[in-house]
Structures are given as structure tokens and as C-alpha cells.
MARZA-63168 format. One record per atom (N, C-alpha, C, O): residue in one letter; x, y, z. Coordinates in steps of 0.1 Angstrom, whole numbers, plus 5000, padded with zeros to 4 digits. Layout:
BEGIN
aXYZ...
This chain:
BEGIN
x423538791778x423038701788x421638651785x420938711778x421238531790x420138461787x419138551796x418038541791x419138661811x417738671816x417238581825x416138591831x418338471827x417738351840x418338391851x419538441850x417638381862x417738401876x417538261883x416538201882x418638211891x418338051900x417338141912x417138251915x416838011916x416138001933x416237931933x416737871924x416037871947x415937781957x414337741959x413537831963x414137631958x412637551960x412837511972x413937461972x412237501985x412637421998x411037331993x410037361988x411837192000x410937142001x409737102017x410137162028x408837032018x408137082034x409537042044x409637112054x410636922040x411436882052x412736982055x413536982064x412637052046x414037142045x413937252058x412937302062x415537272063x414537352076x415137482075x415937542083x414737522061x415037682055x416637752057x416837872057x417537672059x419037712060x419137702044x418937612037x419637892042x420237892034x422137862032x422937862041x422537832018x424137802017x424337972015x425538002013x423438072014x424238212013x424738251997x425438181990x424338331996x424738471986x425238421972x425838521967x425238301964x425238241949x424238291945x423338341953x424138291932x423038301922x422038131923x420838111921x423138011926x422737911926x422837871939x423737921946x421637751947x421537721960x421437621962x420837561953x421837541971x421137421971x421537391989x422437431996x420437301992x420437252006x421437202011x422137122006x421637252025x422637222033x422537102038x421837122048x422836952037x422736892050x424236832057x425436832057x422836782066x423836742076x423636572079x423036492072x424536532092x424436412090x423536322094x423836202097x421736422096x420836372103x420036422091x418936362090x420336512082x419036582076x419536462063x420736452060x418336382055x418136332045x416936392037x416136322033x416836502036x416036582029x416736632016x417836672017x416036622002x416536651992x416136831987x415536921993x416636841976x416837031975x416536991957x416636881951x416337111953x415737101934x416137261939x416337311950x416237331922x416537421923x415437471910x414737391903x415437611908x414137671898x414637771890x415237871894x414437731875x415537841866x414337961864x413237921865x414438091862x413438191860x413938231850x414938301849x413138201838x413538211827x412938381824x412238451832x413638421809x413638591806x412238581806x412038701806x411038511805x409938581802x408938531812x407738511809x409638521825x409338531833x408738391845x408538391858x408538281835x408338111837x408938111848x409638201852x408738001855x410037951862x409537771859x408537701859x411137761857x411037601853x412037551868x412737631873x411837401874x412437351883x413437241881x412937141875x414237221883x415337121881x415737041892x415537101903x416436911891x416936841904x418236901905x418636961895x419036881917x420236951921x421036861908x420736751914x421536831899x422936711893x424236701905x425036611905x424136781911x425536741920x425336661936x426136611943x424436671938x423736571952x423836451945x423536431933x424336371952x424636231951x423736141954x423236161965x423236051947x421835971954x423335841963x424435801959x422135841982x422635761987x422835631984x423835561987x421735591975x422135451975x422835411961x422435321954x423435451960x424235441943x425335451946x425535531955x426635391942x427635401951x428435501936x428235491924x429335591942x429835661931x431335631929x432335641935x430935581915x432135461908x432735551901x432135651897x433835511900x435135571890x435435471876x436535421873x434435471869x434535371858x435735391845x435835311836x436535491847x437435521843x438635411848x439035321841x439135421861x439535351870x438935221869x439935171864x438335171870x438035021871x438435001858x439034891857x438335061845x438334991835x440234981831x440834891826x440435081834x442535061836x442934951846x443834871845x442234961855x442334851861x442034691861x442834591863x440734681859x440834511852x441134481836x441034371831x441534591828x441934581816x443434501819x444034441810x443934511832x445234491834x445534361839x446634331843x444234281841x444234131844x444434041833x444034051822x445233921839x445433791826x444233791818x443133811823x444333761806x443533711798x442233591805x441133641805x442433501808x442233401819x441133481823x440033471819x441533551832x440733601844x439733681834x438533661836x440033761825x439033841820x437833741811x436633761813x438433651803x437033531801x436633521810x435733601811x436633451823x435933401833x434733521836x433533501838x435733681833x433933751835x433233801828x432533901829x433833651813x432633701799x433533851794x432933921786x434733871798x435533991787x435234091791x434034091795x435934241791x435934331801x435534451786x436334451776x434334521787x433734571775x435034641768x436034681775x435034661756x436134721749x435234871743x435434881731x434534961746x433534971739x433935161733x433435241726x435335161743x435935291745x436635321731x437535251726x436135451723x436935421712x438535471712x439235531720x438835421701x440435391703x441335511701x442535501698x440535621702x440735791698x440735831709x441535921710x439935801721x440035841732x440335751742x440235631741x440735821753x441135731768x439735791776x439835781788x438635831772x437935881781x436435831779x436035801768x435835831790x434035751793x433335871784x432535851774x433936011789x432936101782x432536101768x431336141765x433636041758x433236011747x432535971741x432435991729x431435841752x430535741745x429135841747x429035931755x427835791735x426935861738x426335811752x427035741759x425235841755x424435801762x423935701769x423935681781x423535631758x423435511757x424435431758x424335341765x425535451752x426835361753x427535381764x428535311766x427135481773x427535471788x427235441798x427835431808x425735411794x424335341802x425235181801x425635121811x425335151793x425934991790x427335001793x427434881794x428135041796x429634991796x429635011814x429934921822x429235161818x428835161836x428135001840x428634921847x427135011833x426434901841x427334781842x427534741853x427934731830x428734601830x429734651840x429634611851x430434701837x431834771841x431434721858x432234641863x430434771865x430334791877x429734641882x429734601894x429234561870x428734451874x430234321879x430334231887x431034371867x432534291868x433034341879x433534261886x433034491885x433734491899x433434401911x434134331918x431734441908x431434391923x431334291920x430534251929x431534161911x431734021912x433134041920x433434021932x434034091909x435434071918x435534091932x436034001939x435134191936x435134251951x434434131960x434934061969x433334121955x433233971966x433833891962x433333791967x434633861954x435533701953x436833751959x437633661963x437133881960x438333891969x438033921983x439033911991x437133951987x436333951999x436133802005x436533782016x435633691997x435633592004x436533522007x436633452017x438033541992x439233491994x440333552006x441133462010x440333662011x440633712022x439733662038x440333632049x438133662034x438033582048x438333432048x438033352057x439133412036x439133252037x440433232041x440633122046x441633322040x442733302045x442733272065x442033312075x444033172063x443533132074x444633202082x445733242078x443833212098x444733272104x446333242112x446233192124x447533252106x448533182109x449533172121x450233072124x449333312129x450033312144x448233212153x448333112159x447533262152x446633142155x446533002157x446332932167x446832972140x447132832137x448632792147x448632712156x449432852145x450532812154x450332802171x451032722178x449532872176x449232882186x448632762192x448832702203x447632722180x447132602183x447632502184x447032412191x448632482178x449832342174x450632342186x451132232190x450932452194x451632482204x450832432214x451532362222x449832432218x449132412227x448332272228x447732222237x448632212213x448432072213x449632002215x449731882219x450532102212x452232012223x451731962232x451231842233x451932092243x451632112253x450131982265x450131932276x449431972254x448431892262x448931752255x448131672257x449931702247x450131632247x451331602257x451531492262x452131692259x453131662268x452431642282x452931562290x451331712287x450531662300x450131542305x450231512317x449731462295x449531332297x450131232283x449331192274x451331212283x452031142270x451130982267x450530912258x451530972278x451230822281x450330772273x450630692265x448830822275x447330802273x447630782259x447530672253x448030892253x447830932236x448830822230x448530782219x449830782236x450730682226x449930522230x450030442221x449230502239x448630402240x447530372233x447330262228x446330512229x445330482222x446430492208x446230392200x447030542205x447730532192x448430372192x448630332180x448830282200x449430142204x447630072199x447229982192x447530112203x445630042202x445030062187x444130012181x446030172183x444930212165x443930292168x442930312161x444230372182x442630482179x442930592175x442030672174x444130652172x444730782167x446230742163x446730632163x446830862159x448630902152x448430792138x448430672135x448130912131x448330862113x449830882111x450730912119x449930832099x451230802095x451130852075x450430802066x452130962076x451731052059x451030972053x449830982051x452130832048x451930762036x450130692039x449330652030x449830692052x448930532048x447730622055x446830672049x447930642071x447030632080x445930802081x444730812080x447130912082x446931042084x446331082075x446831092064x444831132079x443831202062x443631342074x442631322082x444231442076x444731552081x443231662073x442631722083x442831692066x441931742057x440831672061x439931742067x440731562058x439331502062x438931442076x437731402077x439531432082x439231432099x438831502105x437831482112x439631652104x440231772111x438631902113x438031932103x438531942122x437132032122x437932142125x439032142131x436932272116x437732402121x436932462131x435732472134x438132502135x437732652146x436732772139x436232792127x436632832149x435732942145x436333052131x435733092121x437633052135x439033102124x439033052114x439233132105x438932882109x438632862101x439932762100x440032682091x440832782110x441932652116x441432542118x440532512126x442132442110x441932332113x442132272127x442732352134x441832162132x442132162149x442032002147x441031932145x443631962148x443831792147x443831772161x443931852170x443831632162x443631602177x444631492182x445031492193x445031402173x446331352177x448031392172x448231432160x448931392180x450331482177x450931392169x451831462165x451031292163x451131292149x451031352141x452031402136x449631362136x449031462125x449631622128x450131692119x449631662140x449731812148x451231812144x451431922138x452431732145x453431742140x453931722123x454731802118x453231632115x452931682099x452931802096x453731882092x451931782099x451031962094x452032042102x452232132094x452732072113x453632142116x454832172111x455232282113x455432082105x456832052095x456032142083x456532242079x455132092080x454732162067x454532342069x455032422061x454032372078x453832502079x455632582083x456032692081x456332482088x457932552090x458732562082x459832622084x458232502067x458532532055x459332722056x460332782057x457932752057x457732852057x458632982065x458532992077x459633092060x460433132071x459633202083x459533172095x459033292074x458233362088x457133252097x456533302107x457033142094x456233102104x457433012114x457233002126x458232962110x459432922117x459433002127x459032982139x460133172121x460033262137x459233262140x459433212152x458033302139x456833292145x456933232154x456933272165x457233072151x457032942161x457732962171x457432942182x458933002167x459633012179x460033132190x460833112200x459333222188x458833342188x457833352199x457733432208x456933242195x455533202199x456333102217x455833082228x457433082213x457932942226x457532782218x457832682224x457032762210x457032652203x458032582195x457832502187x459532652199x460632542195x460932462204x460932342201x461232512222x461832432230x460932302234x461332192237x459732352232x458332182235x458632132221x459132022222x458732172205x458932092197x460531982199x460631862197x461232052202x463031962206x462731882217x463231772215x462031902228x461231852235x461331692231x462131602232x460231702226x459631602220x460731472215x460431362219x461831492209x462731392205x463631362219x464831342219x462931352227x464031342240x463531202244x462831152234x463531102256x462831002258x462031032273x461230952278x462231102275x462031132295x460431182289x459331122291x460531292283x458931342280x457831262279x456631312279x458231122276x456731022265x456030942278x455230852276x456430982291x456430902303x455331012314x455731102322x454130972312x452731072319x453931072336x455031022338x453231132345x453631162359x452631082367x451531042364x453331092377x452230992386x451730822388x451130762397x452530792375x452630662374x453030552384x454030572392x452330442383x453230362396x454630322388x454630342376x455730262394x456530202388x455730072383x456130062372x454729962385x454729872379x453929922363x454129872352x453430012366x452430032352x453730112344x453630092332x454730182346x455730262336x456730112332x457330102322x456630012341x458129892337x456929822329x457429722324x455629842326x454329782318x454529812307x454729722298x454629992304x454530002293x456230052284x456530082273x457130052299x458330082285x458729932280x459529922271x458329822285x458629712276x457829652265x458129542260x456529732260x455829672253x456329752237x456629872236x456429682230x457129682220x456229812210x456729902202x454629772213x453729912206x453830032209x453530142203x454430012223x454630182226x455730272226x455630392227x457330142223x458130202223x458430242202x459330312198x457430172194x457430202180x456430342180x456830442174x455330342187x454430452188x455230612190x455130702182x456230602203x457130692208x458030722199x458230842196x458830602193x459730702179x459030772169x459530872165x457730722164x457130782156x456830922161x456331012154x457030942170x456631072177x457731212175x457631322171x459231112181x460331142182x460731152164x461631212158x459931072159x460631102144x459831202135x459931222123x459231242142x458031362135x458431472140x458031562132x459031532151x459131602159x460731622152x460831732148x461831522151x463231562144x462931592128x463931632122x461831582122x461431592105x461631762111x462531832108x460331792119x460031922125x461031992123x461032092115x462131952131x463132072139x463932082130x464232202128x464631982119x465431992109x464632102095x465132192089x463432062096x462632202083x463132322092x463932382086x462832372104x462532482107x464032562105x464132672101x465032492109x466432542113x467232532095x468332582091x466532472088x467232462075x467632592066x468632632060x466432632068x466232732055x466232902054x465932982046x467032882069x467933042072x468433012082x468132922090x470233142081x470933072090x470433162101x470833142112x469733252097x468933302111x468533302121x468233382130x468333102116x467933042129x469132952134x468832912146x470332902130x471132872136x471532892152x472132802156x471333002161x470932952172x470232902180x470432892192x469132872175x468332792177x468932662186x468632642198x470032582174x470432452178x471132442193x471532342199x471132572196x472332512207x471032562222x471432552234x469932602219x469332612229x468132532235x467132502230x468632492249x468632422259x467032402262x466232492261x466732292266x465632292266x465032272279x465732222288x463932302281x463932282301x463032182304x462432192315x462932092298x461532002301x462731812300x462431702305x464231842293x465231752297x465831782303x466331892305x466131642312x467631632323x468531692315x468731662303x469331792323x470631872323x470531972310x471432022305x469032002307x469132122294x469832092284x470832162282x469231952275x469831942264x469231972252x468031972249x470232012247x469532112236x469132022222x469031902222x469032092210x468531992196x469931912188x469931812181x470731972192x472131912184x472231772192x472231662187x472231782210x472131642212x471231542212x471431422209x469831632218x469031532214x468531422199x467931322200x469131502187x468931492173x470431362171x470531282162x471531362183x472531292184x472031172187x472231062182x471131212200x471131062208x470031002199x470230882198x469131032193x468231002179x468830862174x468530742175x469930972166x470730872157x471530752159x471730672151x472030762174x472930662178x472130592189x472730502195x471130612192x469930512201x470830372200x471630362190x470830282209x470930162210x472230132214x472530012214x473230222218x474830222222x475330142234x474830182244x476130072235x476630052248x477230152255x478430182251x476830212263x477930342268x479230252278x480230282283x478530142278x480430092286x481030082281x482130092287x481230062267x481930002256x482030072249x482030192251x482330002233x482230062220x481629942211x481729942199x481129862217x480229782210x479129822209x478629872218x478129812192x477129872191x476229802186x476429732176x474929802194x473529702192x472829732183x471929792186x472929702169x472229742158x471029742160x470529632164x470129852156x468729832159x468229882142x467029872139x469029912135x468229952122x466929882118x467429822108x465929852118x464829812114x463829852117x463729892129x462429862106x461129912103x461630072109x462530132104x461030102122x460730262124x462030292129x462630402127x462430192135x463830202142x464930322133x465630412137x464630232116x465930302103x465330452104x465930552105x463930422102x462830572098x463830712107x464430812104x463430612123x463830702129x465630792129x466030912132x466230692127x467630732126x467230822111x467230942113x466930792102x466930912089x466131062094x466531162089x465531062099x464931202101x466231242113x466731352113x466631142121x467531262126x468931292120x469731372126x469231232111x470431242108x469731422104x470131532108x468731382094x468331492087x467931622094x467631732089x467931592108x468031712117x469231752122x469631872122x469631672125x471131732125x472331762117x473331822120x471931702105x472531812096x472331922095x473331992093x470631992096x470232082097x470632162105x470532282103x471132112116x471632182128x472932252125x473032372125x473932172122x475032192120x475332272107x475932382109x475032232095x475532272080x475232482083x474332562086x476432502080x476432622081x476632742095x476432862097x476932652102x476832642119x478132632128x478332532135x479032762128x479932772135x479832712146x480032592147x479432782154x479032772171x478232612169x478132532178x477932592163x477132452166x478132352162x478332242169x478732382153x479632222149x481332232160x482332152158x481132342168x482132382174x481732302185x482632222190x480332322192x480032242204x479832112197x480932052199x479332042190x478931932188x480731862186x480631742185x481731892186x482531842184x483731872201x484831822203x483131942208x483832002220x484131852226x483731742222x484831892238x484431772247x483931812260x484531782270x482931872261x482231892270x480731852270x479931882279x480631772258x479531672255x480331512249x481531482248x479231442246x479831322243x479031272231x478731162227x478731402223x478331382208x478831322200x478231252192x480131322201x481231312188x481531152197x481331062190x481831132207x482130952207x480930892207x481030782210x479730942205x478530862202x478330822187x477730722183x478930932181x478730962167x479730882161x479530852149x481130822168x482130742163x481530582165x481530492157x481030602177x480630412177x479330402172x478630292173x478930502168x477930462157x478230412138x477730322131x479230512136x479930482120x480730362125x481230312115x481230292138x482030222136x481230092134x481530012125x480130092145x479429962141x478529972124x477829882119x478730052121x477630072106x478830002097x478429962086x480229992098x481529972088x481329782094x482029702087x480529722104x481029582108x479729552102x479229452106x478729622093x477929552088x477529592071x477629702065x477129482069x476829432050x476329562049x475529602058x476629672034x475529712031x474329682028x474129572022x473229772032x471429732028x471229792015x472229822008x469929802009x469229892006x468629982015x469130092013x467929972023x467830042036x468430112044x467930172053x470230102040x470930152046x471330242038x472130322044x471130262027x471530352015x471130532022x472030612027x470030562020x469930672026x470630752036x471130872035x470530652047x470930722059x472430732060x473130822065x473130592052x474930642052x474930742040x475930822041x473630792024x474530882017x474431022027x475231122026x473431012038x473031182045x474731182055x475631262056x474631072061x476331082067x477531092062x478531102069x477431092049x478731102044x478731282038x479631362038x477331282034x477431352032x477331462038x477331542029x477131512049x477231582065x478631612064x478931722060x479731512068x481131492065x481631572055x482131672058x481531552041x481631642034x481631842032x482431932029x480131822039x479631912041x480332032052x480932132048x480232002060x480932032072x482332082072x482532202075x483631982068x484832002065x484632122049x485532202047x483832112044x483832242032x483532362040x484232462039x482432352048x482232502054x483032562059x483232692057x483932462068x485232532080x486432562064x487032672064x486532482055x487832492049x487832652040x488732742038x486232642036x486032732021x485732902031x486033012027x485132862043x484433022048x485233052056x485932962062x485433192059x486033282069x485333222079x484133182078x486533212094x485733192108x484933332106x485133402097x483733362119x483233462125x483833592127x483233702125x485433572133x485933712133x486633802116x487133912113x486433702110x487233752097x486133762087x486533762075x484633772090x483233842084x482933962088x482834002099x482734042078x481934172085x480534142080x480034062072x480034242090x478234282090x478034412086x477634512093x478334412073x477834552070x478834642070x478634762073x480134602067x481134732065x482234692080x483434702081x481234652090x481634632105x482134502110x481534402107x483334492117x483534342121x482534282130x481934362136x482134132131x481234122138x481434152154x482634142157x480634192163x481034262175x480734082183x481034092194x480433962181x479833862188x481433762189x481833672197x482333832177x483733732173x484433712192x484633772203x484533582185x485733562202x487233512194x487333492182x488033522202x489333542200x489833472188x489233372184x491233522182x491433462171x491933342172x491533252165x492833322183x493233192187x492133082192x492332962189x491133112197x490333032204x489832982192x489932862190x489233072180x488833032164x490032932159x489632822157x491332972157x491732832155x491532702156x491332602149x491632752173x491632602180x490232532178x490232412178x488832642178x487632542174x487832492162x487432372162x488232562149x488332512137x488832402130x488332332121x490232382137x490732242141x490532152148x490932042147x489632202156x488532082163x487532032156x486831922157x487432132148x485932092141x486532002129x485931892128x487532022121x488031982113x489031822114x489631762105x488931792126x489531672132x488131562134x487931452130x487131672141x485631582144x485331482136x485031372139x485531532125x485031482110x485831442097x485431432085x487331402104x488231292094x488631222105x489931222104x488231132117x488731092126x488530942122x487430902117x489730842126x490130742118x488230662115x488030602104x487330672125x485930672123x485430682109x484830582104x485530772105x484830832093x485330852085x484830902075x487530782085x488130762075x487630602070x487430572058x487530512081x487130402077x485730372071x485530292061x484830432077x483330432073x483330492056x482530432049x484130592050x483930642043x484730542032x484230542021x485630472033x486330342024x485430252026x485030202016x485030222036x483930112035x482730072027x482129972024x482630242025x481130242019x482130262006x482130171998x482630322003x483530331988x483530151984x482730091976x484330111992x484629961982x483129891982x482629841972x482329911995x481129811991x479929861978x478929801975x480529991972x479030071963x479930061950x479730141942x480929971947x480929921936x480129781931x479629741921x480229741944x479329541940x478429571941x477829461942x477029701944x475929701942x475029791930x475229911928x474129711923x473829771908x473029871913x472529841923x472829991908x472130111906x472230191919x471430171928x473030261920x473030381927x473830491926x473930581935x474330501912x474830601914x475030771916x475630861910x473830761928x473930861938x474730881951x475230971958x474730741951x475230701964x476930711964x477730751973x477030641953x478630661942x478930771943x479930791949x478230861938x478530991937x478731091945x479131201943x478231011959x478231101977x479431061983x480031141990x480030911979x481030861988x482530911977x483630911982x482130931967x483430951957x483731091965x484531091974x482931211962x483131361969x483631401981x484431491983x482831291992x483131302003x484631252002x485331302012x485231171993x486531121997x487331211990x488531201991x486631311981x487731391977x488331511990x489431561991x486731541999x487431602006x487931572017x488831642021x487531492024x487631432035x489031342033x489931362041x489031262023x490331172023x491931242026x492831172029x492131392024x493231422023x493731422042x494931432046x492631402049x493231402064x493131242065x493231192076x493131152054x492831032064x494130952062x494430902051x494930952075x495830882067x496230742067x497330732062x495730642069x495330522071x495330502056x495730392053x495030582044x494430602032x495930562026x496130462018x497130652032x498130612027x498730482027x499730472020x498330392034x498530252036x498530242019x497830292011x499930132013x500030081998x498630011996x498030031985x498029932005x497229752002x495629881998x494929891988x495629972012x494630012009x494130131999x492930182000x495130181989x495530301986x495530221969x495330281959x495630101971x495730011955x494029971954x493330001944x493529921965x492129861966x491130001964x490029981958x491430111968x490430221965x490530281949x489530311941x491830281947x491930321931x491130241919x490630281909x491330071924x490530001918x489230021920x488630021910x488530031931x487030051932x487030131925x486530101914x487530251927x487130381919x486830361907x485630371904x487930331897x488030261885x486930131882x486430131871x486730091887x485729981886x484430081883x484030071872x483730181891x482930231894x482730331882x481630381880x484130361873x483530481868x483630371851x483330411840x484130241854x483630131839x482330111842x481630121831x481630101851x480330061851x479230161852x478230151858x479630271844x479030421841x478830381831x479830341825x477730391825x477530391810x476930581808x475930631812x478030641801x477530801796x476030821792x475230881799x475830731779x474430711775x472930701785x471730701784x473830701795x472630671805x472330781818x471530771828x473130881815x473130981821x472731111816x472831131804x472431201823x472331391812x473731401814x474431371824x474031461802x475231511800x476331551811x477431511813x475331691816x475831761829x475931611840x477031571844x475031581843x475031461855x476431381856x477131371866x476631341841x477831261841x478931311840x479831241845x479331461834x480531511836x481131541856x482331541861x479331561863x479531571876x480531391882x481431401891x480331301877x480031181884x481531171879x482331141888x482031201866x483431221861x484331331872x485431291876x483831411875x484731501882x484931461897x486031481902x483931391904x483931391915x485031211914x485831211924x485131081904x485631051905x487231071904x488131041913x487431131893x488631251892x489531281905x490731261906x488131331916x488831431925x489231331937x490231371943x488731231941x488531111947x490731041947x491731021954x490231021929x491730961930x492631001932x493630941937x492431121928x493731231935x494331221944x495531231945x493031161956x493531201969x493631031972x494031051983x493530901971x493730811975x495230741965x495630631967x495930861949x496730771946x497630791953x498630711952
């Protein structure tokens, strides 16, 4: 043995508590005593030398695991490690351990080492307070419904006047307007913009539920209705003022057409949300829900005495019909229960939706009309594939389990064939030849070729009007015409074998 004996040195703040019966001692504290302890070696010849405790921790030094940090940002992109000037290598390649370096070379690799953390640590510190808060943000969008649905009037008039409601392409600078909240939420102030930036955040699944979660689907469906854009309290001469002025009834679609962009993102992108469509909203006469409102959208301008139909397709008028087609596709595609009511007759969806394709077949095609007949045909398509290719409801399980929600097998027939009649009805046999023969005599589209050829491969086998000789000779020729005016060379490969098959499948069914 060396002959050394430890003590304990107190110093004047120490308040003489010993830790008890070691050869080695050191000061007890507590979570008020900041008094430090040294200890005293008594050496064999009788000296005593004094030393600091090494295992007391100094407070203000934070005790780093440089081991750990260094496995750890060793494991970031290349990228990121330039940016902090390269993460020291200084560890030799014999060992995995700090202890290995001298002294000096641990003085230097700690210091860096700890200087690269705590850069990072505050850049992910500030990047986390910078995330913005998102049931928040929704909350707020909700509540800018809401006060715009309190007084409609006011806000579509300064928007008739040019004092607010941007418009994506031209008007709306959403970022540079916009002041944030305390949160760090942006906070727009006309429902224009409030509905943009709303569509964009419903991208999103979880904020969809959220939204709707939150009660911000039924004020968004809302919104595409016509009764809501009309403040309360009004005299009749000032409401017969402003529903005939032409700025406020373009102001109001724009509204109604931001609001159907809205509802068609949210309900698209899981069928999770497919009940959504069929629920009722309470701010319209008789609780109509998004499938009709997104109906009456599209067929706006109808005679209901008749079947004569007042074309209104033009400027916002077209805009507006394309977002709702585009909502109600969304509604329906994938959508038992929904394409089951939209085709019932206990609504008047489906003859709104006929004297709509019928007046679209007594007029020239557009360019302008291109869009909105390929989303209708292609709906048609759509729709008759889901009922043909999927098990109804009772003939899915959930998990090993039949679904417990199935209603009867017969009643499933009978909607299935309802739904499947909705959508080859002599309507949409004619609309869908119409657009066939007229998208041969126009140059460049063939997308649009390519929507009406498919749809007729599936749709045509119910239409039987098709069987007519005159008209059964004139489709084969379009067809044929359409697929000489393909040039291969001008397509991707894949593209054109598609544009080949879909003609293919087309003739099948009209020879």
C-alpha cells in the first residue's frame, strides 16, 4: 500500500454533514446548498496534499456525451455536414472511443463537437417554433366562414367594387397581404383567399379530418348553395338591387367555385371520407347535402318546367361548372351509398344531370368546353367500372368480418342497377356519340379522344340506340378516322399503345 489516508477539507459554507464511514468523502448537497467540497490525500510521510472532488459536476457546464453526438451527426447527409464546416474525424480508426485521444486532442474534438450540437439544437429549436400551428390554423379558417356567412352581402360587394377576393392566377398574393397571429398563422381577411389556402391545406388527410372534426365541412358545403350569399335583414328593394347586378352574381360564383375546388380536395383522397357527401347541411332549405348542392352547381341555369336548357357556359359561369363537376366526381367515385342516392328518385339529381348533357349534345363543341365534357364522361366511365368491377357492400369483409353496416341483398341489387342505368341512360348514350363524332374534326386533343373512346368502351355496351345500322356505321368511321390521325411518332410508346387499346375496345362495342 502507498500509506495515504483521504480527509475531508470543509470549506467555511459547508454545514459539516458528513457522507459517513469511506476512506473517501465528499460533500453532501442539497438543492439549496451550492457549496463546493475538495478532498486532502495524507501522504506516508505524513504531508497532506489537497485535491478538487473530479466527480462534482461544475453547474454551469452542461455534461455532454461526445461519444453520442459524434455517432450521431456522423449519420447526417453529406450536405448537412459541410454546412458545419465537417464533423471532426479526429477518432482513430483503431478505436470507437474519445478515451483514446490525448489531451489535447480531446480539448479540440469536445469543443468542436459541442459547438456543432448546439448550432444544431438551435436550428431545430427555431425550426420547431416555426412550425405552424394546424388545428389552430383550421380553426381560424372556420371562423372566417363563419363571419363571412354573418354578413355575405357586405364582403361580395367590396369584392364587386375591387376592395378584396383575389383570384389564384392574377389577384390573390395570400403570403404577402396576410399578418400572422400570435401562433404564427397567417390570418387572411377575405373568403376567397380563406378558401385557397383552405383547398390547399385539405390536401392534406389529417387536416381534412380535422376540418371536419373541427364542424368546418357543413359551413364549407354551405357555401356552394345560393340562399347563404344573401346578409339578413335586408329590405326587399336593396336584395332585388343586388341579385340583378351582374358583379355580384360573378363575385358569388367565385365564391361557390372555391368552396366546390374545397369540398371535392377534401372528400377525394380517402374513402374515409365518403360519408361526408351525403351529409346534410343545416344552413340550406330542406338539408341538402354536397352531392346536391355540387349538382345544382353544375346544371345552374335549367328550366325546371321543361327540358329546355339556358346555356350559360361563359367566363366564370364555365369556371364554375368545372370545379363542380370536379366535386362531384369526388363525391361519388368510389361511393356506394352516394351514387346510390344521387341516382334514387327521391331527389331530382339525375333529371337535372340529364337536361344538362342533353342541352351540351344541341351545342358546337368549344375549346372551353373540352375540360368539363372530358371530367363528364369521364365520371360515366368511372362510376359504371366501380359498380361493374367491385363487390357491393355486403359481399366485402372488414377484417376477416362481413361488414355489420350491409343492407339487404336484394335492395343491393336493386341500388346497383339503379346506379348502373343512372349512367347509360339514352342521355349519356347520346352525349357520349356526340362528343365521339365531333373529337375527330378537332386538331389536337388527343386526351379528350382518349376519354370519349374508353368511356364508350364501357358505357356503350348498355346503349342501345348504338345498335342503330346509320349510327353503328358513323361511329366505326370516327373511330377509324381518329386512330389515322395518330401519328405513333408523336406519342411515348406506352401512351400510344394506351390510345390503341382504348380505340380497340370502343369498336368492339359499337361494331
Amino acid at each position: 500500500t502507498t500509506g495515504e489516508k483521504w480527509v475531508k477539507l470543509d470549506n467555511d459554507d459547508d454545514d459539516g454533514g458528513s457522507s459517513g464511514g469511506g476512506d473517501k468523502a465528499t460533500s453532501g448537497k442539497t438543492a439549496h446548498d451550492t457549496s463546493s467540497s475538495s478532498v486532502a490525500i495524507v501522504q506516508a510521510d505524513g504531508s497532506i496534499v489537497s485535491a478538487q472532488d473530479d466527480e462534482q459536476p461544475k453547474d454551469d457546464e452542461p455534461d455532454y456525451d461526445y461519444e453520442m453526438m459524434y455517432r450521431t451527426l456522423s449519420k447526417l447527409p453529406e450536405d448537412e455536414k459541410e454546412r458545419f464546416g465537417g464533423i471532426p474525424d479526429i477518432i482513430p480508426k483503431s478505436s470507437s472511443t474519445v478515451d483514446s485521444l490525448s489531451p489535447e486532442a480531446r480539448k479540440i474534438f469536445e469543443e468542436r463537437m459541442a459547438s456543432i450540437w448546439e448550432q444544431r439544437q438551435r436550428e431545430l429549436k427555431a425550426l420547431e417554433d416555426s412550425v405552424v400551428d394546424m388545428p389552430e390554423l383550421l380553426k381560424q379558417r372556420i371562423q372566417s366562414i363563419q363571419d363571412y356567412l354573418s354578413d355575405p352581402t357586405t364582403q361580395l360587394v367590396e369584392m364587386a367594387e375591387g376592395v378584396g377576393g383575389g383570384d389564384s392566377k392574377s389577384e390573390s398574393k395570400i403570403n404577402d397581404d396576410a399578418d400572422d397571429d400570435e401562433n404564427g398563422n397567417y390570418i387572411l381577411t377575405d373568403i376567397i383567399s380563406v378558401l385557397e389556402d383552405l383547398e390547399f391545406q385539405l390536401t392534406d388527410v389529417d387536416m381534412a379530418r380535422d376540418f371536419h372534426t373541427l364542424g368546418g365541412w357543413r359551413l364549407l358545403v354551405s357555401l356552394m348553395s345560393d340562399g347563404v350569399h344573401m346578409s339578413k335583414n335586408l329590405t326587399d328593394a336593396t336584395i332585388e338591387s343586388i341579385e340583378t347586378s351582374d358583379a355580384y352574381s360573378i363575385q358569388k360564383s367565385k365564391v361557390q367555385r372555391y368552396a366546390a375546388w374545397a369540398v371535392g380536395t377534401t372528400v377525394k383522397n380517402s374513402g374515409e371520407f365518403t360519408p361526408y357527401a351525403l351529409e346534410p347541411t343545416t344552413r340550406t332549405h330542406g338539408g341538402l347535402n354536397a352531392i346536391d348542392l355540387a349538382t345544382n352547381l353544375l346544371c345552374r341555369g335549367q328550366d325546371h318546367d321543361g327540358n329546355e336548357y339556358r346555356h350559360l357556359d361563359e367566363g366564370s359561369d364555365r369556371q364554375l361548372r368545372e370545379k363542380a363537376i370536379y366535386a362531384l366526381g369526388s363525391l361519388l367515385r368510389g361511393n356506394h351509398l352516394g351514387q346510390a342516392y344521387f341516382c334514387s328518385s327521391t331527389n331530382d339529381n339525375k333529371s337535372k344531370l340529364q337536361r344538362y348533357l342533353k342541352g351540351i349534345v344541341e351545342l358546337p363543341m368549344t375549346t372551353d368546353q373540352r375540360k368539363l365534357t372530358q371530367r363528364l364522361l369521364a365520371l360515366a366511365s368511372d362510376v359504371i367500372s366501380d359498380v361493374e368491377l367491385n363487390p357491393p357492400p355486403s359481399q366485402q369483409e372488414q377484417g376477416g368480418q362481413p361488414n355489420g353496416d350491409r343492407i339487404d341483398d336484394e335492395d343491393e341489387k336493386i341500388a346497383r342497377s339503379t346506379i348502373l342505368q343512372c349512367f347509360s341512360t339514352d342521355a349519356w348514350c347520346d352525349f357520349i356519340s356526340h362528343t365521339l363524332l365531333h373529337s375527330s374534326t378537332t386538331e389536337s386533343q388527343p386526351k379528350l379522344q382518349q376519354t370519349v373512346l374508353e368511356t364508350a368502351g364501357v358505357v356503350g355496351p348498355r346503349c342501345g340506340s348504338w345498335r342503330d345500322e346509320d349510327n353503328s356505321q358513323k361511329m366505326v368511321e370516327t373511330i377509324q378516322n381518329i386512330q389515322n390521325r395518330w401519328d405513333e411518332e408523336s406519342f411515348d410508346p406506352d401512351h400510344y399503345e394506351e390510345l390503341m387499346e382504348a380505340a380497340k375496345g370502343a369498336l368492339a362495342v359499337v361494331q
